[in-house]
C-alpha positions as CSV (number, residue, x, y, z in Angstrom):
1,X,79.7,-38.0,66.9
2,X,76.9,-38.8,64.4
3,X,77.5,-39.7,60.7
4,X,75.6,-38.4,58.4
5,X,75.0,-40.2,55.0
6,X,74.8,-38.1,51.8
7,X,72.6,-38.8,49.0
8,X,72.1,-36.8,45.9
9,X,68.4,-35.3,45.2
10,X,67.8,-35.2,41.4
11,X,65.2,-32.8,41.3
12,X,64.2,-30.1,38.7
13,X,64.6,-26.0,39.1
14,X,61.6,-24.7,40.2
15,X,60.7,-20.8,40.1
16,X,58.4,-19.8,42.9
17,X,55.8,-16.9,42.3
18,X,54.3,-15.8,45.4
19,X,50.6,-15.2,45.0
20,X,50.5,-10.9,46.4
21,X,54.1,-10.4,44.9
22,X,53.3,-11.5,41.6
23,X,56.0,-10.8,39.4
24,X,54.2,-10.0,35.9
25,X,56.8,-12.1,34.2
26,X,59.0,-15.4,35.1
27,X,62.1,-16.6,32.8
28,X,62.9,-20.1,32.6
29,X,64.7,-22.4,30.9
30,X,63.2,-25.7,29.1
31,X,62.9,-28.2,31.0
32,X,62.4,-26.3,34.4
33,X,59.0,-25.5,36.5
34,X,57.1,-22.7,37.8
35,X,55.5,-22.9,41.7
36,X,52.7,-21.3,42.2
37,X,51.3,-20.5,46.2
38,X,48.6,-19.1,47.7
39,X,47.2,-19.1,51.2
40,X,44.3,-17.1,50.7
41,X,42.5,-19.3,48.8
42,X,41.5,-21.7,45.9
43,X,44.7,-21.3,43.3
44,X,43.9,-21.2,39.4
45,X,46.4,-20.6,36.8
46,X,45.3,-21.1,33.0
47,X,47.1,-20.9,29.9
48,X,45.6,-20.8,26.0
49,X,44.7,-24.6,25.8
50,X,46.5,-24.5,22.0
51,X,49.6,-22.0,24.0
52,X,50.4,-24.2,26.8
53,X,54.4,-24.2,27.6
54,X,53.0,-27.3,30.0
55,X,51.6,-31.1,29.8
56,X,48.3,-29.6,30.8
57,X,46.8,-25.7,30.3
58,X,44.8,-25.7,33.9
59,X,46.4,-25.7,37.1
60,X,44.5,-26.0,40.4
61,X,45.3,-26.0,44.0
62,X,43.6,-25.5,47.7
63,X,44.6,-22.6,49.5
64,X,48.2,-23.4,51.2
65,X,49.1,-26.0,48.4
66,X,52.3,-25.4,46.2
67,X,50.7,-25.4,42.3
68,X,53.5,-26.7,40.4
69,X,53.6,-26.8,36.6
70,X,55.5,-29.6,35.9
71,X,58.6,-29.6,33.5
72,X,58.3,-27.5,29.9
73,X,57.2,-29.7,27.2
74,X,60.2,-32.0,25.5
75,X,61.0,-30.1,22.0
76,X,59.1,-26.6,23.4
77,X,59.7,-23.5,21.3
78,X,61.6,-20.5,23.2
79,X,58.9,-18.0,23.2
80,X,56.7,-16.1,25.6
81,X,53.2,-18.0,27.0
82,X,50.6,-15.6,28.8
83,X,47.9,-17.3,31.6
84,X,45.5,-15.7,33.4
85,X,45.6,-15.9,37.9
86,X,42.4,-16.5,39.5
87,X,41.9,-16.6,43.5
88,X,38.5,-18.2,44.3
89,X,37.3,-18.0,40.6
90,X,38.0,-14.0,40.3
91,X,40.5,-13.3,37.8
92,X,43.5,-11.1,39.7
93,X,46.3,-11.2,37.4
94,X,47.6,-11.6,34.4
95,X,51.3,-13.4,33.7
96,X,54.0,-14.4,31.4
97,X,56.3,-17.4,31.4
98,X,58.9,-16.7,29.0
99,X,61.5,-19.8,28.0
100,X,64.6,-19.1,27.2
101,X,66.3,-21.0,24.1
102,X,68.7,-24.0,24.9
103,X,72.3,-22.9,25.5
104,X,74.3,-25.0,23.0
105,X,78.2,-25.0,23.5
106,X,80.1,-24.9,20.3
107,X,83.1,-27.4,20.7
């Protein structure tokens, strides 16, 4: 009988958008990421540079390479933030990331 040995993962939520299946919008809450993936080829999401929800407005991946946005800026409005797809430098798509406002318990 093997033991196994438990260790906590602190990791953040991640919402995956499948490059194909594109779902026109994706809800998050601040603090959480969006995955990108794409294995038919050269990944390129791009936000407003002034609009960005994320540390940077360009994300870039190979094909088969998860593009992950990192977490929502600290202190980000809730609002909606728009970026365009493109596959091998042709724009396909057009999406939305819209982030939820912080739930605040009342004690």
């Amino acid at each position: 009988m093997f033991h196994e040995k438990l260790t906590e993962v602190n990791s953040l939520a991640e919402k995956r958008v499948l490059v194909g299946m594109i779902p026109e919008v994706v809800v998050i809450d601040p603090g959480e990421q969006v995955e990108w993936i794409s294995n038919a080829g050269n990944l390129k999401v791009e936000f407003d540079a002034k609009r960005s929800p994320f540390s940077s407005n360009v994300f870039q991946a190979p094909p088969g390479v998860r593009l992950v946005s990192g977490p929502t800026r600290p202190g980000l409005n809730p609002g909606s933030y728009r970026y365009r797809m493109s596959l091998n430098d042709m724009v396909l798509a057009q999406g939305e990331v819209l982030i939820r406002g912080e739930n605040k318990e009342i004690a």
